[in-house]
N, C-alpha and C positions, 0 to 999 in steps of 0.2 A: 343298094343304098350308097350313097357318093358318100366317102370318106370326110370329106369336108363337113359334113351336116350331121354326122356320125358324133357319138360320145367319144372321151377320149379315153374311158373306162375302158372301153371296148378296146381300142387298140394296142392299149397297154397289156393287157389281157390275153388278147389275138398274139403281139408281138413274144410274149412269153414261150406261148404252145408255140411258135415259128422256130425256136432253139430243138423243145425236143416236148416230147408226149408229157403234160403234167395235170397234178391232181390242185384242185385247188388250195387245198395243204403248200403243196409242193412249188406254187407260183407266188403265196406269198414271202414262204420264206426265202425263195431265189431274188423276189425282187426285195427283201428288206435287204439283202448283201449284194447288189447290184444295181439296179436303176432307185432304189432306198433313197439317195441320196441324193435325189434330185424331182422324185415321182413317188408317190408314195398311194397303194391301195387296198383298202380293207378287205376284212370275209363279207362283210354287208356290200360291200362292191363286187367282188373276186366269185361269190356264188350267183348270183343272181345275171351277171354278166357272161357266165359257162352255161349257162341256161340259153342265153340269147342268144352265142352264137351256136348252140346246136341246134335251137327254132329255125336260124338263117342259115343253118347247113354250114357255117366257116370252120365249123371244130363237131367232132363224135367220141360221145364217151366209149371205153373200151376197159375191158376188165383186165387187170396187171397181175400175177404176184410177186407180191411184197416178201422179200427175205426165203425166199422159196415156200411159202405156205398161204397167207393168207394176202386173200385179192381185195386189190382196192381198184378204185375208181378214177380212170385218168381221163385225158382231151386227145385228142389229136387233129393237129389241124388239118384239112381238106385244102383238095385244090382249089376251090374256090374263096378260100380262106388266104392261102397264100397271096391269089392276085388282089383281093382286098388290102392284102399289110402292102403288099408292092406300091399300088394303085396310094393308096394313106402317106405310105414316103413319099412319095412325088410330091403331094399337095403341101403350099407352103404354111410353116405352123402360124397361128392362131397367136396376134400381139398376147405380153401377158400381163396380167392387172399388177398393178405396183401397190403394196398393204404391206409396213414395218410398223411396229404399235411404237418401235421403239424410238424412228423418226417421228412419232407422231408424239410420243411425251417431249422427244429436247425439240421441238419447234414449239410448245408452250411450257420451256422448262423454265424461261426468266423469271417463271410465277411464283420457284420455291428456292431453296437455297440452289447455290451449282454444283456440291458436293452431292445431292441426289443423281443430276445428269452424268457425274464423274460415275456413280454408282453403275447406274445402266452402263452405262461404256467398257466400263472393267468387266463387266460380267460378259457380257459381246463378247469381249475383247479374249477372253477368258475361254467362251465357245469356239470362236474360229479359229484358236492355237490349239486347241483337241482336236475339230476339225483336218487341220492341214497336217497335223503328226498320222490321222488316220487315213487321207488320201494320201501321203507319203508310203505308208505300209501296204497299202494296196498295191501301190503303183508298183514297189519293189517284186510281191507276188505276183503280178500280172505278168513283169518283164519274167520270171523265173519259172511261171509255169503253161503260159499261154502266146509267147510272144509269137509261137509260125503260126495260130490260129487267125482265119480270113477276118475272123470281127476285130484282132486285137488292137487297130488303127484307131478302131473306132469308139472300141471302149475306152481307150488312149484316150482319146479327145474329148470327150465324155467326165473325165476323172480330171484334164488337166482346166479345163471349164473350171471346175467349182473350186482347185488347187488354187488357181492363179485369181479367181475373188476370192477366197480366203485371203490370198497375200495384200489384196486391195483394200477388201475391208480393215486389215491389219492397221495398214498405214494409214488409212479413213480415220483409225481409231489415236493414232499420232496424231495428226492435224487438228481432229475434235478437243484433245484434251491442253493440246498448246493452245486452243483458242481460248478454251474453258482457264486457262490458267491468266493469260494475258490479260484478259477481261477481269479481273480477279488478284489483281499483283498483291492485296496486303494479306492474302489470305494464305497463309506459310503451308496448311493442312491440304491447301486445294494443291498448292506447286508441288510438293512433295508425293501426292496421290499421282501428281499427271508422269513425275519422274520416276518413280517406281515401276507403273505400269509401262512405260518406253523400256524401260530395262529386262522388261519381261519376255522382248519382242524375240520371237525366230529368227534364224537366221536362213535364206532368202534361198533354196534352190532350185538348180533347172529344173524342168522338166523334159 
């Protein structure tokens, strides 16, 4: 099967078992604290996709034990699996649909007050500074426990992606609410919401 024409269930899937032997337990919780944050796949995906690729021979279950006693059920990937995740990297990714509900309320926000738009924004605003405190603390672990490992470039670039739109959206979320206030001058509650939230803002580091 040409990667290209392939699900991307699968490769995300495939790409896990390419690290090391897992159970499908053991791929979700890797990937909620690792590709999580950018990829996200369930047991109604994660099981039924360990299934396909044992059909297609890319991965074979193998019995483990667990804590020294009881066996559980893992994947391991096959040769033929590997040249499949290879062959999948090569091919260029797949544009991606653009759907924010929350661009889609302030492009027909003039319809209700603008303190509702201020609403949505602060709360945004509010996500992507948890956000970037939590790719910050990663990134620190990463430098501290993995930096000689051959992916660590990668996962690097990987975490500094979604780091550096956090900080865009940030400032997105400055520019929105000076607009919301300008548009807005005798409205004391509206200027006052937009200057509070600027005050709330991070402060800006490298990666």
């Amino acid at each position: 099967m040409n990667a290209k024409t392939g699900n991307s269930s699968k490769y995300a899937v495939l790409g896990m078992l390419s690290l090391k032997p897992m159970s499908g337990y053991d791929i979700k919780q890797f990937a909620a604290s690792s590709i999580g944050h950018f990829w996200n796949e369930s047991y109604g995906q994660i099981y039924p996709t360990l299934s396909l690729l044992q059909k297609e021979g890319l991965a074979i279950p193998e019995e483990e034990k667990s804590n020294g006693e009881r066996l559980r059920r893992v994947f391991r990937i096959t040769a033929k699996g590997k040249t499949e995740v290879e062959n999948w990297l090569k091919d260029q990714p797949r544009p991606e649909p653009a759907r924010s509900e929350l661009l889609l309320k302030l492009f027909f926000g003039y319809q209700v007050s603008p303190q509702e738009s201020v609403r949505h924004i602060e709360t945004f605003r509010q996500t992507m500074q948890a956000q970037l405190q939590e790719y910050q603390q990663i990134e620190k672990q990463l430098e501290k426990n993995l930096s000689h490992h051959p992916g660590f470039p990668y996962w690097i670039m990987t975490l500094q992606f979604g780091k550096y739109r956090a900080l865009a959206y940030l400032q997105w979320c400055d520019v929105s609410l000076d607009l919301l206030s300008k548009n807005n001058p005798k409205n004391s509650k509206l200027e006052n919401a937009t200057k509070n939230s600027k005050q709330q803002q991070p402060t800006k580091q490298e990666g």
